[in-house]
N, C-alpha and C positions, 0 to 999 in steps of 0.2 A: 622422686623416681618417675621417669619418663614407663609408662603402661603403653604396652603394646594388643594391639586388638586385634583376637582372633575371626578368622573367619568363617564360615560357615561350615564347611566340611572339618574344621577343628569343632565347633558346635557339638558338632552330630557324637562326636568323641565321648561326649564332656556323662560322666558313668554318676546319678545320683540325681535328686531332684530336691526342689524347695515344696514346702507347704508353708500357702498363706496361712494367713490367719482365719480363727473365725468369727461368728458376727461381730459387726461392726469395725470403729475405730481401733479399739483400744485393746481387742480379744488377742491372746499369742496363739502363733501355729502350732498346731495340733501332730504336725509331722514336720521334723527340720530338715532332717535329709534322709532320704528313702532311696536304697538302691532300684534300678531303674528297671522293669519289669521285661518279661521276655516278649508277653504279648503286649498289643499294644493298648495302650491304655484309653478308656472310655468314659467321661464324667456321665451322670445320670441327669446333674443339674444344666447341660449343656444345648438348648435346642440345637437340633442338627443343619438347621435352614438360616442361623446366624450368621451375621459377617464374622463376628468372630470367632466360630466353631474351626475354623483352619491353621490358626494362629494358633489358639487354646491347644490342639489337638498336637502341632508337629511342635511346639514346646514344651509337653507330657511327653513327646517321643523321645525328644534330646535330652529327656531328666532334669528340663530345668526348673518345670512346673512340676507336682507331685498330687495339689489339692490339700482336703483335708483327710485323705485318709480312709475316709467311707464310701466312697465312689461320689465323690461332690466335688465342685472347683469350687462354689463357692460364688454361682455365677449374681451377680447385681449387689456384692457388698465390695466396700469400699478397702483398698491397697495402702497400707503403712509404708512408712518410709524405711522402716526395720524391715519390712517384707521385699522391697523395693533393693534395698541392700543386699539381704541374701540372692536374691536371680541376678542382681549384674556381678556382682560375685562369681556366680555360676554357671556365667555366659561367659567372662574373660577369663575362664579358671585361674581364678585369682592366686591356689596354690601355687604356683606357677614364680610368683614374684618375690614369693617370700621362704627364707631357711625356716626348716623345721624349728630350730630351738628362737626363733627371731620372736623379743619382746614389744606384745602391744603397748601401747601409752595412750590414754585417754585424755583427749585434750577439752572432752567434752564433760560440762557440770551434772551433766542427765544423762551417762552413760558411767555406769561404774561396776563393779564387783556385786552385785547384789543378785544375781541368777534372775533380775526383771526384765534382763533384754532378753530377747530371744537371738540375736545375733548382732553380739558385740565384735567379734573379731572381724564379720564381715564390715564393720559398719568402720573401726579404725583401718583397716587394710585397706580400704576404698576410699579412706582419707589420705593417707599416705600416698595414695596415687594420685591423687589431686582430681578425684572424682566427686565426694564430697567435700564441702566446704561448715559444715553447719547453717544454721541460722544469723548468725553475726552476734549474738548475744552470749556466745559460749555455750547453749544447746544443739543436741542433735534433732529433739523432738523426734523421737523413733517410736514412739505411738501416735501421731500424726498425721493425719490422711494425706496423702499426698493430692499437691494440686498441680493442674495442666502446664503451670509456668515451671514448679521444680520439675516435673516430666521431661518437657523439654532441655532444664540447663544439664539434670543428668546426663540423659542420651548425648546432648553435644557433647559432654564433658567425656561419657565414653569412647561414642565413635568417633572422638576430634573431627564431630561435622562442622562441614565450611558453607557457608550462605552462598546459595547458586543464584538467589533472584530475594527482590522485599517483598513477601506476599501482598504488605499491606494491609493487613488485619488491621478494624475500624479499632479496635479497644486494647490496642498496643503502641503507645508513644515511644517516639524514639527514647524517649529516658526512663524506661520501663528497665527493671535490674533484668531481666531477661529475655529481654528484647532482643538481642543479638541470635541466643539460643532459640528463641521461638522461630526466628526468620529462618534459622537451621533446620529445621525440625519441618515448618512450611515447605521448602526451598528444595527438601531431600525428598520430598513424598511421601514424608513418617506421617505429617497431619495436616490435615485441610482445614482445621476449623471447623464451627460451627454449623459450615451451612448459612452462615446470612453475613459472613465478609468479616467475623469476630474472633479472636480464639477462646476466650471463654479461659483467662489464664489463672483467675481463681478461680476456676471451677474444679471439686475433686472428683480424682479417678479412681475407675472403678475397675475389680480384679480382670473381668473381660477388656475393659478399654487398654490396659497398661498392655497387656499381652499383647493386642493387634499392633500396638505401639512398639516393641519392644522387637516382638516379630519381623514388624517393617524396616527397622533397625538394622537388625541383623541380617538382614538381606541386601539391604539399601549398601551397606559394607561388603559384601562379596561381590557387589559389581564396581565396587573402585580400582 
């Protein structure tokens, strides 16, 4: 199924929000989805002088962030792949592509019936659209920190970003498995790297980095 990607003022629409997880890896969210509040919503864990306090903030606005529920985002702990799955979910309002009574199929060995995901249907429906692909070994690994390389093939895979330029990042071979997507992601103004000419594509992301990420994303798409 060919996913079509909303844009920004479709965004703003989008009525409910994801809670990550909390500490650590492996923790499930504490709020899955929360209807989206009148006023606007204020993390306590969020310096207000961060880069990414803009991001964090108009992503709580559009309900796509929620936090964890106590007035936290959760700011310096690490973003799962399962958490990762519910926000592009709830960025492409993924209801959207699929009929009410339409049966998941798990094609994944670590995603099954057992109430351990937190978000199994986002996680097959984003397969389905050929947003996800697994790990190649028949896992999803949906308690898995996400790292800067998945970041990148995600977002491409979402916003069908196209490489404008090769940033050149020192520690990305052209035969790096996502390599194409990192140059995406460079190329679009989602990510600059490191800071010293690297992306840093094992490196895991963290609940603020994904956001400014994710943020840049979705903006970087309303001016196509």
């Amino acid at each position: 199924m060919k996913k079509k990607i909303l844009k920004v003022a479709t965004a703003l629409t989008i009525m409910g929000g994801i809670g990550l997880s909390g500490q650590g890896t492996t923790a499930n969210a504490e709020v899955a989805v929360k209807q989206q509040q009148a006023a606007p919503v204020t993390f306590k864990d969020v310096p207000k002088g961060h880069w990414s306090y803009g991001a964090i903030q108009n992503l709580a606005d559009w309900g796509i962030i929620a936090g964890y529920g106590d007035g936290r985002f959760g700011f310096g702990d690490n973003v799962t792949r399962e958490q990762v799955a519910a926000l592009i979910y709830r960025t492409i309002d993924g209801d959207q592509y699929f009929d009410e009574d339409h049966e998941f199929v798990s094609t994944y060995k670590d995603i099954v019936d057992d109430n351990s995901i937190m978000f199994p249907i986002e996680i097959l429906a984003l397969t389905e659209l050929e947003i996800f692909k697994g790990d190649g070994s028949g896992n999803f690994r949906p308690k898995d920190t996400l790292t800067r390389a998945e970041m990148a093939q995600i977002l491409t895979e979402t916003f069908e970003l196209q490489v404008k330029s090769t940033p050149g990042f020192k520690d990305v071979p052209a035969g790096h498995w996502a390599a194409k997507a990192i140059n995406a992601v460079g190329s679009n103004g989602i990510s600059a790297g490191d800071g010293s000419g690297n992306f840093a594509p094992g490196m895991k992301v963290t609940r603020e980095q994904y956001a400014q990420f994710l943020y840049k994303a979705i903006l970087n798409d309303q001016q196509q």
